[in-house]
Residue frames as qw, qx, qy, qz and C-alpha x, y, z in Angstrom:
[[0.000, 0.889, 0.457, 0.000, 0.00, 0.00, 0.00],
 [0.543, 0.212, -0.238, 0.777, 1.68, 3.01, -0.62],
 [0.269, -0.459, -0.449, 0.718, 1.79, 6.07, 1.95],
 [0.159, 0.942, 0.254, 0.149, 0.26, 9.48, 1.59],
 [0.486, -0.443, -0.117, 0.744, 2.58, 12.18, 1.85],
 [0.320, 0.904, 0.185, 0.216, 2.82, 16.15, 1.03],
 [0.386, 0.010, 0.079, 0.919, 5.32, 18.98, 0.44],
 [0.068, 0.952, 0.297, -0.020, 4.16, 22.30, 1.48],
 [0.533, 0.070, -0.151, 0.830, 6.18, 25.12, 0.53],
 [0.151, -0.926, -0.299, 0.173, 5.69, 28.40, 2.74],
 [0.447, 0.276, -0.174, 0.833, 7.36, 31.43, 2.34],
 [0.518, -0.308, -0.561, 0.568, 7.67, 33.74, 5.11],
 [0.082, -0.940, 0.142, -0.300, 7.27, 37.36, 6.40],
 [0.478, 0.242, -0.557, 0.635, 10.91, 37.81, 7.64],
 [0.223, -0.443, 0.510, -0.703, 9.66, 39.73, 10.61],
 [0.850, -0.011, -0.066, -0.523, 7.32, 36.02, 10.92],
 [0.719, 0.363, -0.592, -0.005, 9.82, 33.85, 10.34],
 [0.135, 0.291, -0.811, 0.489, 10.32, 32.92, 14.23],
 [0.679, 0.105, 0.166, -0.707, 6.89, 32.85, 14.79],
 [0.895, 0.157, -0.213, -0.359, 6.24, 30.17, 12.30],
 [0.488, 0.241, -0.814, 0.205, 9.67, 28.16, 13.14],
 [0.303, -0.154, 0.675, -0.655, 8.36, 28.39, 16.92],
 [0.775, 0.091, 0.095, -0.618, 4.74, 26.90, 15.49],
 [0.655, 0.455, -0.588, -0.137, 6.55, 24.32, 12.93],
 [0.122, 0.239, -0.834, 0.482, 8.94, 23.05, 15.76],
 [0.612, -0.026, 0.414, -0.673, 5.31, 22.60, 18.24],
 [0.794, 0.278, 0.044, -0.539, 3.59, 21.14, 15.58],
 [0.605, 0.421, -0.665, -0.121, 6.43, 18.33, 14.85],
 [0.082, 0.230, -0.893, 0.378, 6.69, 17.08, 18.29],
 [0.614, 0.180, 0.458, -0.617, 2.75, 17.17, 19.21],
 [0.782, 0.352, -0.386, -0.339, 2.94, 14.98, 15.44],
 [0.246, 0.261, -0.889, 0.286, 6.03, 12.77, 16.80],
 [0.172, -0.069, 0.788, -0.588, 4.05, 12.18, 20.32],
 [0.551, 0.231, 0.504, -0.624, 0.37, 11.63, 19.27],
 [0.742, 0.491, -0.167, -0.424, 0.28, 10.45, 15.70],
 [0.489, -0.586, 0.580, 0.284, 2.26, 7.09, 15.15],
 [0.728, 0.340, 0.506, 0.313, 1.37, 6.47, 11.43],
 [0.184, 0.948, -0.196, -0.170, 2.90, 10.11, 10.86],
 [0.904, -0.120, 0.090, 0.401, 6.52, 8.37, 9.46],
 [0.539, -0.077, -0.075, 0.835, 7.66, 11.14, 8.65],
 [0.033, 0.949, 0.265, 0.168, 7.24, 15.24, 9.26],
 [0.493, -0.172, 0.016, 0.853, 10.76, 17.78, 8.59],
 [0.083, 0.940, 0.124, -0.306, 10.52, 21.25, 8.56],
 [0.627, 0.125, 0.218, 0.738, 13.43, 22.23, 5.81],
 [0.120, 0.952, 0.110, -0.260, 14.41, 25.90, 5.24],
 [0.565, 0.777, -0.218, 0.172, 16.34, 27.51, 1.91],
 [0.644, -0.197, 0.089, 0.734, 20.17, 27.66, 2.22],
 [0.224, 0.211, 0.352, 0.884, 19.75, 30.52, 0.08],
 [0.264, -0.469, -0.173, -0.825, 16.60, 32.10, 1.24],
 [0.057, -0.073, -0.787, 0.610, 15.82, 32.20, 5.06],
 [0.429, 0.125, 0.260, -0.856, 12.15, 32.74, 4.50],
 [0.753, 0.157, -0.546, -0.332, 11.78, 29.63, 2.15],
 [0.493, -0.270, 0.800, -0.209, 10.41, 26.48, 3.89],
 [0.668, 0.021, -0.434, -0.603, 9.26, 23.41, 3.00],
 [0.741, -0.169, 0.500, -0.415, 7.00, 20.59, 5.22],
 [0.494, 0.156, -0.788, -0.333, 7.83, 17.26, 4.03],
 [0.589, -0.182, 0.577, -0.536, 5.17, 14.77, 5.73],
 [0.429, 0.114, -0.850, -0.284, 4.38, 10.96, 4.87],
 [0.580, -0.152, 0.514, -0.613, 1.69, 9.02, 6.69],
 [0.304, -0.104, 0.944, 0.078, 1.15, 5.63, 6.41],
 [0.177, 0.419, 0.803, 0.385, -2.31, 5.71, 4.64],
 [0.165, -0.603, -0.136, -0.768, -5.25, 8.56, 4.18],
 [0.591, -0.629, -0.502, 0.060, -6.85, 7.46, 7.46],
 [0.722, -0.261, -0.190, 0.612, -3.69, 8.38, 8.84],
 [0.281, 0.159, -0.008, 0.946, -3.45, 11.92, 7.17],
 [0.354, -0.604, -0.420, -0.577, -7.28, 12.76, 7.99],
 [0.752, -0.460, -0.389, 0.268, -6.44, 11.99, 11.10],
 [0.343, 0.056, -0.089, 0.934, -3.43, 14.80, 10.73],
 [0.085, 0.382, 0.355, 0.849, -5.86, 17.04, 9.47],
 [0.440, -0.597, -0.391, -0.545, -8.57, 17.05, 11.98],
 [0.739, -0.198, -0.361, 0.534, -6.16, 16.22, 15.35],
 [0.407, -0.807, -0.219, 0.368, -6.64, 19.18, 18.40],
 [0.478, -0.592, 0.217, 0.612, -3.01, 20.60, 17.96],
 [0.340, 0.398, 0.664, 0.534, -3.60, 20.62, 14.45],
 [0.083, -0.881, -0.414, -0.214, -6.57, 23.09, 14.60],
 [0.373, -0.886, -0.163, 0.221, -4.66, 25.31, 16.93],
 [0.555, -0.252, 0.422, 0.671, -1.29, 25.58, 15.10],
 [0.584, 0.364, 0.530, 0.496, -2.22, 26.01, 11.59],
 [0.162, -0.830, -0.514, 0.145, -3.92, 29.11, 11.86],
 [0.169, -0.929, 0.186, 0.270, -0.83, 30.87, 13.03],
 [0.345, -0.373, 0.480, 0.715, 1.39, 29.86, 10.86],
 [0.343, 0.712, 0.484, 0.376, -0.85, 30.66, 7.84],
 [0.031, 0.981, 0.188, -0.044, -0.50, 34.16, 9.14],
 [0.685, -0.434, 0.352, 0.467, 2.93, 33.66, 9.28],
 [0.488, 0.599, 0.615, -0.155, 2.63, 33.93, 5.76],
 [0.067, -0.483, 0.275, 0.829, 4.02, 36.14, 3.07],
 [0.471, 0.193, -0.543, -0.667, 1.95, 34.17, 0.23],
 [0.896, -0.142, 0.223, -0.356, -0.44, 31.52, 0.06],
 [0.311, -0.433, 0.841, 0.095, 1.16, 28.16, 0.38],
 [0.706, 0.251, -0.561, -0.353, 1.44, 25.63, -2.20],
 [0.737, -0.238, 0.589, -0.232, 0.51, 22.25, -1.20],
 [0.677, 0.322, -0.506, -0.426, 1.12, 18.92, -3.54],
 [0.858, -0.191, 0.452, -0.149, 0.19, 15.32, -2.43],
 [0.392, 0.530, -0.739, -0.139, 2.59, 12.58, -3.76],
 [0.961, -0.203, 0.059, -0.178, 2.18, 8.50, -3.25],
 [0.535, -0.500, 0.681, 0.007, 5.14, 6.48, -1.60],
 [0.848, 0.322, -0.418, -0.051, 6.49, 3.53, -4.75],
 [0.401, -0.594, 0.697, -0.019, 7.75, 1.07, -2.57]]
């Protein structure tokens, strides 16, 4: 079966850009600690542009990402980093070929 996973890329407001790492950083351990078919969830940011991120996340099946999506800490995170924000964020869903 393969996994679900997405790539979001955000770009920042620089004066935002702690803001959202503070949220990002929250929102990976409350994923680590409550979600165990999350396998994977990195926060990457540009070498070249400190306001460029991107979320890589993989979950073991949809259940698993609906589950992401609708999960307390979830609701309370996202929110602020959307405002975080400098543009809307692109979002693309990719399947796991094992």
């Amino acid at each position: 079966m393969a996994h679900k996973s997405f790539i979001a890329r955000l770009r920042t407001k620089p004066e935002k850009r702690a803001d959202m790492i503070s949220l990002q950083t929250e929102l990976k351990g409350l994923v680590f600690q409550h979600e165990p078919d999350a396998l994977v969830y990195e926060l990457l940011q540009s070498d070249n542009d400190p306001d460029m991120f991107h979320v890589i996340a993989t979950f073991r099946d949809e259940a698993a990402y609906e589950k992401h999506m609708h999960i307390d800490f979830h609701d309370r995170l996202v929110p602020g980093i959307l405002e975080c924000l400098a543009e809307e964020m692109q979002l693309t869903f990719h399947a796991s070929l094992d």
